[in-house]
MARTORMI-529008 format. One record per residue (C-alpha): residue in one letter; x, y, z. Coordinates in steps of 0.05 Angstrom, whole numbers, plus 5000, padded with zeros to 4 digits. Layout:
BEGIN
<atom "a" <X Y Z>>
...
END
This chain:
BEGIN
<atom "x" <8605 2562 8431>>
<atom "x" <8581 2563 8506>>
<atom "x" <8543 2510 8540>>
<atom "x" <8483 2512 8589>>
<atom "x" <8499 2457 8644>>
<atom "x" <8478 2445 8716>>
<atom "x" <8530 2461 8762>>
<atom "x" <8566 2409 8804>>
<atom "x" <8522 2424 8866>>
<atom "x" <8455 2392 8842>>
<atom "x" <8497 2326 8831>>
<atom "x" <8533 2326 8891>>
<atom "x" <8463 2351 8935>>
<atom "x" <8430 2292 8900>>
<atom "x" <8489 2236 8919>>
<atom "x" <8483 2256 8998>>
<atom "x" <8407 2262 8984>>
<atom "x" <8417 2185 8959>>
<atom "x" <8453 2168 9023>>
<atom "x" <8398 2192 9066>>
<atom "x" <8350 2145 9022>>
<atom "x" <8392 2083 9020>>
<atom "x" <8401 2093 9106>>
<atom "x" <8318 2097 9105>>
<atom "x" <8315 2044 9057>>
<atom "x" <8364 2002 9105>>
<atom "x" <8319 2022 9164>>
<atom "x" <8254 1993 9128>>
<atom "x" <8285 1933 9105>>
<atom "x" <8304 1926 9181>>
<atom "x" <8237 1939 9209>>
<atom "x" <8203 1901 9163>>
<atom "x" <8252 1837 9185>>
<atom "x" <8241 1845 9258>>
<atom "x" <8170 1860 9253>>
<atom "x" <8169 1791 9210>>
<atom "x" <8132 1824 9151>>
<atom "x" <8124 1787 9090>>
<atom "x" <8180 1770 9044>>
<atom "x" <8151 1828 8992>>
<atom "x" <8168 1884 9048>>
<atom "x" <8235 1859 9053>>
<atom "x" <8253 1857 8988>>
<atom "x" <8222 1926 8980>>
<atom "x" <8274 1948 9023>>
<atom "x" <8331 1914 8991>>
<atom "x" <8316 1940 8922>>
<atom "x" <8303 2012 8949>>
<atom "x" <8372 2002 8981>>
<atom "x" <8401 1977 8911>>
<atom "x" <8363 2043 8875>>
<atom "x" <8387 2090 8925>>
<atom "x" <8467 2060 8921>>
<atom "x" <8463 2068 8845>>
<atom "x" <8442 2141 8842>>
<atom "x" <8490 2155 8888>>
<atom "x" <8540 2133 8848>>
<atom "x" <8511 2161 8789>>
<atom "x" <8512 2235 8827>>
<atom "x" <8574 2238 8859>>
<atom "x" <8610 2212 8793>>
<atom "x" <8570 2266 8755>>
<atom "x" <8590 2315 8804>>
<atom "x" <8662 2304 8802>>
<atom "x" <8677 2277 8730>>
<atom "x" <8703 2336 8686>>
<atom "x" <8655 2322 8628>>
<atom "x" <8599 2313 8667>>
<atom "x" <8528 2313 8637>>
<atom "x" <8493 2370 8663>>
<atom "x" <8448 2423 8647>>
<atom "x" <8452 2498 8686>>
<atom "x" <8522 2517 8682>>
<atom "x" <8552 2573 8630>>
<atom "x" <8613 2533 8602>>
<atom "x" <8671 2547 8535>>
<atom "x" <8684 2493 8504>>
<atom "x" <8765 2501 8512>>
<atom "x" <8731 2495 8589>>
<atom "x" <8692 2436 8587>>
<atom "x" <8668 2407 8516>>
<atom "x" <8594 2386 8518>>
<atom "x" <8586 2308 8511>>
<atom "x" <8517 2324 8480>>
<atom "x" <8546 2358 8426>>
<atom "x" <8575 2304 8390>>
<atom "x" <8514 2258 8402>>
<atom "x" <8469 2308 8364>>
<atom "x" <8510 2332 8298>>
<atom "x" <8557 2373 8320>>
<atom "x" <8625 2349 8307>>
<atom "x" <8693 2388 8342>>
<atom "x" <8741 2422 8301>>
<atom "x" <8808 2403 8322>>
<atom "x" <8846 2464 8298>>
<atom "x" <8805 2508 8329>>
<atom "x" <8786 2466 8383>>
<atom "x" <8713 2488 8384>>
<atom "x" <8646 2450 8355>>
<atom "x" <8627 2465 8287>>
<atom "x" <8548 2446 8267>>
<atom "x" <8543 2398 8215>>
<atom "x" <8471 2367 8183>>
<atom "x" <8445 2331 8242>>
<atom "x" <8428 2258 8234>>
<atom "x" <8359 2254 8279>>
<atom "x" <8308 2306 8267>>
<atom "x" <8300 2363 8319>>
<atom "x" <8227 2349 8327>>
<atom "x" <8206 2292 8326>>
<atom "x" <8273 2251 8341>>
<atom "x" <8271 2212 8283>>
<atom "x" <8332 2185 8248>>
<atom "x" <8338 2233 8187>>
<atom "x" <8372 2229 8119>>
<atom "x" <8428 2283 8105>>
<atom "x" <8390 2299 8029>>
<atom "x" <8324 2310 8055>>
<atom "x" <8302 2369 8069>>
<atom "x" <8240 2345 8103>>
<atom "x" <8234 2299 8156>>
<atom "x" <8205 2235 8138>>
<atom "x" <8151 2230 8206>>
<atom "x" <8126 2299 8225>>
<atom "x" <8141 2336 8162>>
<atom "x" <8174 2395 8191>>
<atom "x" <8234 2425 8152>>
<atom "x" <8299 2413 8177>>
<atom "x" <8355 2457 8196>>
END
């Protein structure tokens, strides 16, 4: 089965994107000190400093982990197994190293945790697969 996943280049445009941020946020939080702004302004800085460091790390790990979580590329799953997959019902096959679908356990409506004998789900109604 193929996957749809975002290729490594929106990760890796969003980690230097991140840097840029966390240099503005660094430039604010210096501005704001010199100028002698309140205490707020400053730590305004310092947390968009914090944000900025953390989705950095977040993108440039996504970008350059092998089972990355992503969303626009075209992948085989003897070329990169989805990490969704197994999340949402679908359990791999060892054998023939693909994923097989099995009865999901959330419904694919509404979200809600579903029993494996129903064959309706228990919130919106719907029928499921």
């Amino acid at each position: 089965m193929r996957s749809i996943k975002p290729g490594r280049g929106p990760s890796m445009m969003g980690g230097f994107m991140g840097i840029i941020v966390a240099i503005g946020g660094v430039l604010w939080t210096a501005a704001a000190v010199s100028m002698g702004a309140p205490i707020f302004f400053i730590l305004f800085g310092v947390v968009f400093v914090i944000a900025a460091i953390g989705g950095v790390i977040y993108n440039f790990m996504n970008a350059t982990n092998k089972n990355r979580y992503s969303s626009f590329d075209i992948t085989d799953d003897n070329e990169e197994p989805d990490p969704l997959n197994e999340k949402y019902g679908q359990k791999k096959d060892t054998e023939e190293n693909r994923y097989v679908e099995t009865k999901s356990e959330f419904c694919p409506y509404c979200g809600t945790k579903a029993n494996a004998e129903y064959e309706f789900c228990n919130k919106c109604g719907k029928k499921l697969p």
